[in-house]
C-alpha angles and dihedrals in degrees: 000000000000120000093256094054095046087056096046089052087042087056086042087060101048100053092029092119085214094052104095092037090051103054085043091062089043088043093056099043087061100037075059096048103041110004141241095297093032092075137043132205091271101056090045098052084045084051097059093028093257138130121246084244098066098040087048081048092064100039134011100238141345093287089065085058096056098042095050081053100053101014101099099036081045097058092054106053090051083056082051098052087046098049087046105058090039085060098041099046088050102053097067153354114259094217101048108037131088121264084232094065098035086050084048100054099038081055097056087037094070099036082078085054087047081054100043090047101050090047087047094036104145093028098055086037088056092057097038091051125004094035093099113120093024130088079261084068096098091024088116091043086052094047086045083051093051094046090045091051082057100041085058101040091055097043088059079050094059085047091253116155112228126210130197087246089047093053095048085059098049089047094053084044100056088032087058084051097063085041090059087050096056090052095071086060098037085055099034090231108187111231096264090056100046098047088057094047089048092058099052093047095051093047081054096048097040095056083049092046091047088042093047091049095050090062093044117089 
């Protein structure tokens, strides 16, 4: 290929209205594959049948590529989640209601994340599971921050008295929530499935949960 017509395919790229779209679809198929750290930017223009150029023309550097591909998916599940602990802190006491209710309203709680998941299938599995290596790395430690942060605040809500030891449990607990999240896609568990699964998981959790507060001042 001789240097003028590099450069003309490289202006083709770049005003070709498909372009973007098309190396994001590329771009997601092999994040999925191989992970974040697994391509490059090469294999990936081959890939879509662009130059480097004029993928380096769109975004700085791979990152940019992966976050144009789960951003957006990724924003709103953190609202969700928001949304999420402010309802379910504010339906009930831990200490005073029934199992039956708590187990009732964390259920329904995450059928809206079975939803989420399964109509953001390929972008929430990229940051559960292919994100190492890129800024999305610690995205799940930053959301069990968040729900610990919330956890806390509404137990000294409900006048509980929180030790050290107490917090780290409650750490190593929500942070086996968002493991047992990340088992429906290592597992590539279809929605029927993970909803059951979900269910059972939460009824276990919540007694634990109900148990673990009535032994708490």
């Amino acid at each position: 290929m001789t240097e003028a017509t590099n450069i003309m395919k490289v202006i083709n790229d770049a005003i070709e209205p498909n372009t973007k779209m098309k190396l994001l679809a590329v771009a997601k198929q092999e994040f999925l594959k191989q992970g974040f750290s697994g391509i490059n930017v090469r294999n990936l223009a081959q890939k879509a049948g662009l130059t480097t150029g004029a993928i380096y023309n769109q975004f700085n550097n791979k990152d940019g590529i992966f976050e144009a591909v789960v951003g957006t998916v990724s924003r709103y599940f953190l609202n969700l989640l928001d949304k999420s602990e402010h309802g379910v802190y504010g339906t009930y006491s831990m200490k005073t209601a029934d199992l039956a209710l708590i187990t009732q309203v964390s259920q329904k709680r995450f059928s809206v994340f079975i939803d989420f998941f399964y109509n953001n299938w390929d972008e929430m599995k990229l940051i559960f599971c292919c994100s190492q290596g890129s800024t999305y790395e610690h995205f799940l430690d930053n959301a069990i921050e968040f729900v610990e942060s919330k956890t806390l605040a509404a137990m000294k809500q409900d006048k509980t008295k929180i030790s050290k030891r107490e917090k780290f449990f409650i750490h190593v607990m929500i942070s086996t929530q968002f493991s047992n999240m990340k088992e429906i896609f290592d597992h590539d568990l279809n929605k029927k499935e993970a909803t059951q699964y979900l269910l059972e998981v939460i009824a276990y959790h919540c007694a634990g949960w109900k148990q673990y507060y009535s032994t708490m001042a």
